[in-house]
C-alpha positions as CSV (number, residue, x, y, z in Angstrom):
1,X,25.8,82.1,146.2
2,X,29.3,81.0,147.2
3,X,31.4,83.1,149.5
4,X,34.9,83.9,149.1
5,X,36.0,80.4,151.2
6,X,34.4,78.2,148.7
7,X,35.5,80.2,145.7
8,X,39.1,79.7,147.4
9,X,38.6,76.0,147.4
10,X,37.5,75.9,144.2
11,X,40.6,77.4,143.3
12,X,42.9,75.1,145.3
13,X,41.2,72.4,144.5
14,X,41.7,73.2,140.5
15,X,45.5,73.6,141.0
16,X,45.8,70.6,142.9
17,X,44.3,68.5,139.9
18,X,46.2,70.5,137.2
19,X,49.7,70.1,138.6
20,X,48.4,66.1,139.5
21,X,47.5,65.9,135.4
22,X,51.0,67.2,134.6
23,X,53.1,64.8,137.3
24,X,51.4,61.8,135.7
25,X,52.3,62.9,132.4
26,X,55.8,63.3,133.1
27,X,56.2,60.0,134.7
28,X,59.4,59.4,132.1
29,X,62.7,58.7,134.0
30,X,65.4,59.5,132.6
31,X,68.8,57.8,132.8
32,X,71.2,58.3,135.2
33,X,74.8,59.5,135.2
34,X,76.9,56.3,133.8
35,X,79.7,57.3,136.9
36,X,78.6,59.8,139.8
37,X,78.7,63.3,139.7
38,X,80.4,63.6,142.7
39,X,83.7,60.9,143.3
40,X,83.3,59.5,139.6
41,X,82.8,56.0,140.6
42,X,80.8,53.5,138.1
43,X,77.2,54.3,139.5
44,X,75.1,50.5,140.0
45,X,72.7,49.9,137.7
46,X,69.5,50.5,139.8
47,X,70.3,54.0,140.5
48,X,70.9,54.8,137.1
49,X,67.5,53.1,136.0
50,X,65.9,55.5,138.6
51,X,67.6,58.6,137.6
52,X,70.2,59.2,139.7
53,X,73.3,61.4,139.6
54,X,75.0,60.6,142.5
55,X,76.3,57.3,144.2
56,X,74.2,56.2,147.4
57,X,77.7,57.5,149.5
58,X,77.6,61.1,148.2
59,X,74.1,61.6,148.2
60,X,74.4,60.4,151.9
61,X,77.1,63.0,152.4
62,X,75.3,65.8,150.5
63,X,72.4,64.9,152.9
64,X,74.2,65.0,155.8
65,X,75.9,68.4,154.8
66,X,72.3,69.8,154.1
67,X,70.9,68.9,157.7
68,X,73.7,70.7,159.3
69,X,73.6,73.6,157.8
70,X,69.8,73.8,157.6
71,X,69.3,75.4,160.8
72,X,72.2,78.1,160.6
């Protein structure tokens, strides 16, 4: 008979292959933005094969600004 700890990891261990079966299904990247969200520069080409929104300088900034006020 199991006890309430292996019925728990059961249960974990369930999730944890569901959500794995629905990352690799959604492995489709999107396009990035054509110019950056942020200063509007022309964004390179291998950051908007990857997805991204935000030149490598802004994300840096935004970043930055989310480590300082992460501990406040």
């Amino acid at each position: 008979m199991a006890d309430e700890a292996d019925i728990a990891n059961a249960y974990i261990a369930g999730e944890i292959e569901r959500e794995l079966r629905k990352r690799q299904q959604n492995t489709e990247v999107k396009e990035g933005a054509k110019f950056c969200k942020e200063c509007g520069e022309a964004m390179p080409p291998a950051r908007r094969q990857l997805g991204f929104q935000l030149c490598i300088e802004c994300a840096e900034e935004t970043e930055r600004r989310k480590a300082l006020f992460a501990n406040n």
